[in-house]
C-alpha positions, -999 to +999 in steps of 0.1 A: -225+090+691-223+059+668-255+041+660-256+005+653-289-008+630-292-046+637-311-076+640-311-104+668-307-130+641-283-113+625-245-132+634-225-104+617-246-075+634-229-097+673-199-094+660-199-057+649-213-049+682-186-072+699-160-056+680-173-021+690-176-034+729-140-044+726-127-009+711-148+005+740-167+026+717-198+038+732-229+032+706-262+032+708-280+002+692-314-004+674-330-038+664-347-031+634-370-059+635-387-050+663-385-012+659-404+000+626-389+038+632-356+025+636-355+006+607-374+035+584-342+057+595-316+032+586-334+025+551-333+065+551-291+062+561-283+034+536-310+031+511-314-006+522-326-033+541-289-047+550-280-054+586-256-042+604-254-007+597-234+019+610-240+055+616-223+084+632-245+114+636-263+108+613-236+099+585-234+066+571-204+048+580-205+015+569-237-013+556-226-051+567-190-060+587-167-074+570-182-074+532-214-097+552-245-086+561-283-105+565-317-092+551-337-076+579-380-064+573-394-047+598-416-057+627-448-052+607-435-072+577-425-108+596-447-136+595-468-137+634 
């Protein structure tokens, strides 16, 4: 199952999930922002804080869609 690692803010995390939706690739997805274990496990997949990231059990397959990605911090890290 392919994992998507995202943010809401993030534009280039939509489009990697649109671009999935229209491949009709089923995925599971993860805001990171919100999600403090989701984020620890992409910073475990990647080794960074880039959104999107992709994953496919458990196997990194890509950081960012095409050569863009944002900053994300987790949920305890954001200004309230």
């Amino acid at each position: 199952m392919l994992e998507l690692y995202g943010s809401r803010g993030c534009p280039y995390t939509a489009e990697l999930r649109a671009d999935l939706e229209w491949r009709r690739r089923e995925f599971r997805e993860y805001d990171v922002e919100a999600d403090p274990r989701a984020f620890a496990r992409m910073v475990e997949l990647s080794g960074g804080i880039t959104v999107p990231v992709l994953a496919e059990d458990g196997r990194l397959l890509q950081i960012g869609w095409n050569a863009r990605g944002c900053p994300a911090r987790p949920a305890a890290a954001r200004p309230r």
